[in-house]
N, C-alpha and C positions, 0 to 999 in steps of 0.2 A: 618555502612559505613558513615565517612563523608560527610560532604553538602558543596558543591564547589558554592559560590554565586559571582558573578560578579556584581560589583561596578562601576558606571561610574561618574570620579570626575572632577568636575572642576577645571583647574587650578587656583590659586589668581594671580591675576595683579596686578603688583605692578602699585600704582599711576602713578607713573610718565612715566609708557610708554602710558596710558590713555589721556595723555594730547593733548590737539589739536597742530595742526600745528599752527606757527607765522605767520601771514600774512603778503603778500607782502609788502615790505618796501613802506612808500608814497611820494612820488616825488611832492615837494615842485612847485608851482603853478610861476615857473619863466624857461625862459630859462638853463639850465644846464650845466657846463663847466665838461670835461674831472674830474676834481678835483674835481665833485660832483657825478660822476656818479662812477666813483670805488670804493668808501668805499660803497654807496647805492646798490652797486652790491655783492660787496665782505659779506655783511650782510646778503642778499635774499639768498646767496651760502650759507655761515654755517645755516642759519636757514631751508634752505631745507635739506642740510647735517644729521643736528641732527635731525628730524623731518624722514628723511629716517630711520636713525638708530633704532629709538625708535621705529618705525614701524616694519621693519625684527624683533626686539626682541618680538613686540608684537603677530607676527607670528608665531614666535618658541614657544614662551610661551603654545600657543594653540592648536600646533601640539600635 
């Protein structure tokens, strides 16, 4: 009779969903005009964006 053995493996991560999160962008130590504050925002956005992404992947990965 074969022997049925169960294996429990972990998955490999790749590197770079490992990576931490970018931090908050740093807001220059002066009053701020409109034309400073979009691009410093629109940065915070894709760095939370991808920092999302590579997170849900590192979720899946794991399931």
């Amino acid at each position: 009779m074969p022997v049925i053995e169960t294996r429990y493996v972990k998955p490999a991560i790749p590197p770079s969903l490992a990576m931490p999160c970018n931090p908050p962008v740093r807001l220059p130590d002066r009053t701020l005009s409109a034309g400073d504050i979009v691009p410093l925002w629109a940065r915070d956005r894709a760095s939370l964006k991808a920092c999302t992404a590579r997170h849900n992947a590192l979720v899946e990965t794991t399931k």
